[in-house]
C-alpha positions as CSV (number, residue, x, y, z in Angstrom):
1,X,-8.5,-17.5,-69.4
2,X,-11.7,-15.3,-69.2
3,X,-13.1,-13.6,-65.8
4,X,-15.6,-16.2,-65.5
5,X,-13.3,-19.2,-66.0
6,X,-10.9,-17.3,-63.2
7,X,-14.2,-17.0,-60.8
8,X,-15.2,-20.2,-61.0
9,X,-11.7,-21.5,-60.2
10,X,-11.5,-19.1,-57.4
11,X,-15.0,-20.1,-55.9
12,X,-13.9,-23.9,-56.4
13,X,-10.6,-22.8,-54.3
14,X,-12.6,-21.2,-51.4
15,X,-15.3,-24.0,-51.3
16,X,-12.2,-26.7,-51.0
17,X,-10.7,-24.6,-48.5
18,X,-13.4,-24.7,-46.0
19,X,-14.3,-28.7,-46.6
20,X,-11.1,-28.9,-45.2
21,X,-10.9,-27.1,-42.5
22,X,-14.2,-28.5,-41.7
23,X,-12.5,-31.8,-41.6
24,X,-10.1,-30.7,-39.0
25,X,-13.0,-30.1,-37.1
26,X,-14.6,-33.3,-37.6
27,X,-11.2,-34.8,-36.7
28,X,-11.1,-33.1,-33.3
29,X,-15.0,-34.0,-33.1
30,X,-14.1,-38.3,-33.6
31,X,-10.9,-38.0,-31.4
32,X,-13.3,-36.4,-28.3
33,X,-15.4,-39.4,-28.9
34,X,-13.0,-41.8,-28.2
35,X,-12.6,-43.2,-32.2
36,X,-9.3,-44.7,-33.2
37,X,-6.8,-43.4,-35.2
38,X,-7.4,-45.9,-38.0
39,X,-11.4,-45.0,-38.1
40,X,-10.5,-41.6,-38.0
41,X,-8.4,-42.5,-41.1
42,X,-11.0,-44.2,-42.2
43,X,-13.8,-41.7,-41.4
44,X,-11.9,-38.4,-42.9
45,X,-10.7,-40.6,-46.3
46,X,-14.6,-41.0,-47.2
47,X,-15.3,-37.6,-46.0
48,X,-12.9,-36.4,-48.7
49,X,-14.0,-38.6,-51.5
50,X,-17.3,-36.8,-51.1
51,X,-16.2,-33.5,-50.7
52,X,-13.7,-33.5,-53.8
53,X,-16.6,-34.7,-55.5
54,X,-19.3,-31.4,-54.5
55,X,-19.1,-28.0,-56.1
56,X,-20.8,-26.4,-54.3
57,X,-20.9,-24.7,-50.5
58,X,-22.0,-27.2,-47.9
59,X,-25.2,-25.2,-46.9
60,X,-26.3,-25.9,-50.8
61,X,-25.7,-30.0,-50.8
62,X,-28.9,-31.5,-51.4
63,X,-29.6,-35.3,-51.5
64,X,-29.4,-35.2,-55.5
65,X,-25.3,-34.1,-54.3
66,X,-25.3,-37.5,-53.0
67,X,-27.1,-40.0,-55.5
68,X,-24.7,-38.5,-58.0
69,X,-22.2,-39.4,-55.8
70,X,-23.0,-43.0,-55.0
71,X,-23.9,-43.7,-59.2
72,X,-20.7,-41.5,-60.5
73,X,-18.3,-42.3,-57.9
74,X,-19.4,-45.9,-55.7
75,X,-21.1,-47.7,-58.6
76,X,-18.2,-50.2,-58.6
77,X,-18.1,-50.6,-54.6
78,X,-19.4,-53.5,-52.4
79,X,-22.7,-52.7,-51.3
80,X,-21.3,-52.6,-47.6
81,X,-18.3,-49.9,-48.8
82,X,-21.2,-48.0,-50.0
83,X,-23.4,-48.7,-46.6
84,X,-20.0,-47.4,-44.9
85,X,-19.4,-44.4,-46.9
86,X,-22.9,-43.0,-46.9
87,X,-23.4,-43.4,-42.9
88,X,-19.8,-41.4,-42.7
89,X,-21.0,-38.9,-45.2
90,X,-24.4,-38.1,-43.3
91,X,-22.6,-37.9,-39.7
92,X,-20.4,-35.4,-40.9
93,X,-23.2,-33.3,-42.5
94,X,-25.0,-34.1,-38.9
95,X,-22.0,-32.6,-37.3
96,X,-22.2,-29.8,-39.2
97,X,-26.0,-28.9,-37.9
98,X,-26.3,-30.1,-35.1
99,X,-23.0,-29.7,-33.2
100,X,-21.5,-26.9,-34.9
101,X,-24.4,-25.2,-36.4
102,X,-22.9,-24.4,-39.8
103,X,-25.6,-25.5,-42.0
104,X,-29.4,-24.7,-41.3
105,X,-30.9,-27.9,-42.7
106,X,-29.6,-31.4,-43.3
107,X,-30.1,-32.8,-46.9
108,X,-29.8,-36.3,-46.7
109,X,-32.6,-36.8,-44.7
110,X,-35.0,-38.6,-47.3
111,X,-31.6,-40.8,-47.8
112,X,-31.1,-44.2,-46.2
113,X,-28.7,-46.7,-46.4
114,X,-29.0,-50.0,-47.7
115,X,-28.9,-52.6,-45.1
116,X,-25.3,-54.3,-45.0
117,X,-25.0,-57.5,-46.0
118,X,-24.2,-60.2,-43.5
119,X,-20.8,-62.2,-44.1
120,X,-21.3,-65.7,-42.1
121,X,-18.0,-66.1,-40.2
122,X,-15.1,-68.9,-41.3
123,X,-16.2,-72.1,-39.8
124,X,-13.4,-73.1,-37.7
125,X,-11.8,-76.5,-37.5
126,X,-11.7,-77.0,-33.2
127,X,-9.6,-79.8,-33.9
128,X,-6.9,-77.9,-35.4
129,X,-6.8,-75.5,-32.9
130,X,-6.4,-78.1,-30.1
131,X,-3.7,-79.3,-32.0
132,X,-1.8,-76.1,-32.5
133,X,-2.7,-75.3,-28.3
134,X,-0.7,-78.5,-27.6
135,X,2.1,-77.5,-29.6
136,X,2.5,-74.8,-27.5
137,X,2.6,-76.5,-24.5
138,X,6.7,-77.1,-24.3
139,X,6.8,-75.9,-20.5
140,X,9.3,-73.5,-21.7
141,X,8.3,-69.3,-20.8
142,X,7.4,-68.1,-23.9
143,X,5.5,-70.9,-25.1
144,X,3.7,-70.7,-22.2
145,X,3.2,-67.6,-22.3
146,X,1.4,-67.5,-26.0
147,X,-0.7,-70.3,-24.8
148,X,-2.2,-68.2,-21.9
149,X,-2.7,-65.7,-24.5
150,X,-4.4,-67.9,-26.9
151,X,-6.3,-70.2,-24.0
152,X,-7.6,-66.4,-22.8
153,X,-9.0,-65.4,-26.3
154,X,-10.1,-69.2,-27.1
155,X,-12.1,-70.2,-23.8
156,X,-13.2,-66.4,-22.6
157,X,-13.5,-64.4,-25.7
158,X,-10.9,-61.7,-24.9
159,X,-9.3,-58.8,-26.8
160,X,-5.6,-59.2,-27.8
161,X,-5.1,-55.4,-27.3
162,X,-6.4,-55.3,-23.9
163,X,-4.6,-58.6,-23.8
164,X,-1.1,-57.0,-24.1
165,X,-1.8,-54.4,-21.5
166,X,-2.7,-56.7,-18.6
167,X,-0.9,-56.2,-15.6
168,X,0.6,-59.3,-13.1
169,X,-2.7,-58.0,-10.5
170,X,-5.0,-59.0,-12.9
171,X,-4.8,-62.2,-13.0
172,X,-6.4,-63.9,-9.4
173,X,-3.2,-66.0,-8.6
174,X,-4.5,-69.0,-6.9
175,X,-8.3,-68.0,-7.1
176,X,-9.7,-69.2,-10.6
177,X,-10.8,-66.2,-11.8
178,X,-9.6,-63.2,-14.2
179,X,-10.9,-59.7,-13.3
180,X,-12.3,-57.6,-15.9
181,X,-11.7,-54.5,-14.1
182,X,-15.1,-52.1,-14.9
183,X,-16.3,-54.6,-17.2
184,X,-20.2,-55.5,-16.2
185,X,-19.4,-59.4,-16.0
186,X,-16.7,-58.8,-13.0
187,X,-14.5,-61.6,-12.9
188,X,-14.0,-64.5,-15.0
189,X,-13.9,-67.8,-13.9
190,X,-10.8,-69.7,-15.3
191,X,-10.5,-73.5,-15.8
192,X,-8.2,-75.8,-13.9
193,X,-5.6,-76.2,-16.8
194,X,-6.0,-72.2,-17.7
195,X,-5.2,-71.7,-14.3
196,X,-2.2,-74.3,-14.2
197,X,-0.7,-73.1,-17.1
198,X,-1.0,-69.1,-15.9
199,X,1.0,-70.0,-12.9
200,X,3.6,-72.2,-14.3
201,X,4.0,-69.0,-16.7
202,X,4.3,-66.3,-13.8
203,X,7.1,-68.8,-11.8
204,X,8.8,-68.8,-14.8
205,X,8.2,-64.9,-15.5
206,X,9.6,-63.9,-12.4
207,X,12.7,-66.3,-11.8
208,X,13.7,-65.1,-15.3
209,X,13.7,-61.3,-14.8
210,X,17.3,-60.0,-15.1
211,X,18.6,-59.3,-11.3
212,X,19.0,-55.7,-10.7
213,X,17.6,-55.0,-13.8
214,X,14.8,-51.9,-12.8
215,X,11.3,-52.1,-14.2
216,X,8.7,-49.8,-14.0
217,X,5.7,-52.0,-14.9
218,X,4.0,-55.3,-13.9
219,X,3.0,-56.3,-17.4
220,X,1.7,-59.9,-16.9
221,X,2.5,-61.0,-20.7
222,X,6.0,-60.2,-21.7
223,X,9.1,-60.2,-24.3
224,X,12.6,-61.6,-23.9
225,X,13.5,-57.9,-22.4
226,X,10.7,-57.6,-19.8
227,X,8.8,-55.3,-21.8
228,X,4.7,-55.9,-22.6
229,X,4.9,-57.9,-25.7
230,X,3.2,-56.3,-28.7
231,X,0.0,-57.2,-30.6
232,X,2.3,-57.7,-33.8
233,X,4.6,-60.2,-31.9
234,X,2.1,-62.2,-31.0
235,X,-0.1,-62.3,-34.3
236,X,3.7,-63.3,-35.5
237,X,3.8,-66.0,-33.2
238,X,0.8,-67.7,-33.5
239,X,1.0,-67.8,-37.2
240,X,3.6,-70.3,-36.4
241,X,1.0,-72.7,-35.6
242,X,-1.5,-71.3,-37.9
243,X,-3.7,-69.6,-35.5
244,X,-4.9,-66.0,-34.7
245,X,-6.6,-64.0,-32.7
246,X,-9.5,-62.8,-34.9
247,X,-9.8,-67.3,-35.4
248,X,-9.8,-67.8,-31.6
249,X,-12.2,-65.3,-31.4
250,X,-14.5,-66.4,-33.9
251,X,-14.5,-70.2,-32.4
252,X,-15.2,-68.4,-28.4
253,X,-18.1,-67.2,-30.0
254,X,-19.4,-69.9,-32.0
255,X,-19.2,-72.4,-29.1
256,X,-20.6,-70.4,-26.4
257,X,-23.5,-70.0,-29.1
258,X,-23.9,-73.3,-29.5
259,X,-23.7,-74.0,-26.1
260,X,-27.0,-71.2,-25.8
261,X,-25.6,-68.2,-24.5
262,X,-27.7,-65.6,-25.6
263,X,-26.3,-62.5,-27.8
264,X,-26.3,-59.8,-25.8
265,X,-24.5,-61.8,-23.2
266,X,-21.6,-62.6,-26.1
267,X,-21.6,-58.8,-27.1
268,X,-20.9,-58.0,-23.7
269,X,-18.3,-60.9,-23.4
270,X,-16.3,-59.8,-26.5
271,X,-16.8,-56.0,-25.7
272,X,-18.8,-55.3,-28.9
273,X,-20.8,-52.3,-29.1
274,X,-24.3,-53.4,-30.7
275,X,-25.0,-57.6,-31.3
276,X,-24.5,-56.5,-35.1
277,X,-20.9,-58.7,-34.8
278,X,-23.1,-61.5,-33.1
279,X,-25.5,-61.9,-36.0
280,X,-22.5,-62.7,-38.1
281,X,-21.5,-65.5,-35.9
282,X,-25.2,-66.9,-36.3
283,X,-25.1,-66.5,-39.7
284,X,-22.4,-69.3,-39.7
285,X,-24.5,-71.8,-37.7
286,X,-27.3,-71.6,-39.9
């Protein structure tokens, strides 16, 4: 192998090197915003793609780095993959100059992203999911129990993950109404039957705890051992009747657009950060 050959593979090393250890710092930068682990994941796995791709030092990327990145390496991608990768791709060079300060000038600024295409939601058949709510309704606790959950989601547009983490105070007891803690909307009106069914649930909740069996929670929604029941278990269950929460959600939205609440109202409703979710739901009524 020649000096040059050994130089270049040397460069290569040290250039890798630091495009990871800027990653770590990028990490750090998504988890003090508040990102998930899985768009971290997410975040860092396109970072790399791109970075394994460049030769060169991060304050000599130019947008040419990038085009030859999106024909070489994305040409085979969904043109929203690509929209994803390339707004990843510029917040981490935008971290780099204006955060951290590590590169004078930021090169993809002639660069913009396609505009992602807009996937109409599944229609969903309302008469199915009656059908599978009534099926749940066996007056036994755990039945109950995922029919709250699914009633919550269905007719208020709730998250299954906040869902799971309820507590017993929550929920307004005899008042019809469901607080949302810091939430703008406040409370949440319930309907009679929602209502019946969440305190049929919570007399059967507490007259089956184990006696003298200590807990150090109030989770409202619960397994067979008094523990908050998981996301998965309940994804698992209501597979059973062919429902889901991503389903449940999609027909809370669709109704109360048919029914003329306006988007930003929804986006607040279902906790979405921009009405981009929403215009997917009107996609599918049009």
């Amino acid at each position: 192998m020649t000096e040059i050959s050994t130089n270049v593979l040397q460069e290569q090393s040290e250039i890798s090197t630091k495009y990871d250890v800027l990653q770590e710092g990028y990490k750090l930068h998504l988890e003090g915003k508040g990102f998930t682990k899985n768009s971290i994941r997410s975040y860092l796995s396109n970072v790399r793609q791109f970075t394994s791709f460049l030769t060169v030092d991060p304050e000599l990327v130019t947008d040419r780095d990038l085009l030859r990145f999106i024909h070489n390496e994305l040409s085979n991608d969904a043109n929203n993959t690509i929209v994803r990768k390339i707004v990843v791709i510029r917040s981490f060079f935008n971290w780099m100059k204006d955060v951290k300060g590590l590169i004078s000038h930021f090169p993809f600024e002639h660069i913009i992203a396609p505009k992602r295409e807009v996937t109409p939601r599944k229609i969903v058949d309302e008469e199915h999911v009656r059908k599978a709510l009534r099926s749940l309704d066996d007056g036994t606790e755990f039945k109950l129990r995922d029919k709250c959950i699914a009633s919550l989601i269905l007719y208020h547009g709730f998250r299954l993950s906040d869902l799971v983490k309820f507590k017993i105070h929550h929920f307004g007891g005899a008042r019809p109404h469901w607080e949302r803690g810091t939430d703008e909307l406040g409370v949440v009106a319930l309907g009679s039957e929602l209502v019946s069914d969440m305190l049929k649930y919570l007399n059967l909740r507490m007259s089956n705890v184990i006696e003298n069996q200590p807990q150090a929670h109030d989770f409202l929604f619960v397994n067979k051992d008094g523990k908050s029941i998981s996301e998965r278990s309940v994804r698992r269950r209501l597979s059973l009747v062919e429902l889901s929460p991503n389903l449940l959600r999609h027909s809370f939205a669709l109704t109360a657009l048919k029914n003329g609440t306006d988007a930003k109202t929804l986006q607040k409703q279902m906790g979405h950060k921009s009405t981009g979710a929403v215009r997917r739901y009107l996609a599918s009524l049009t």
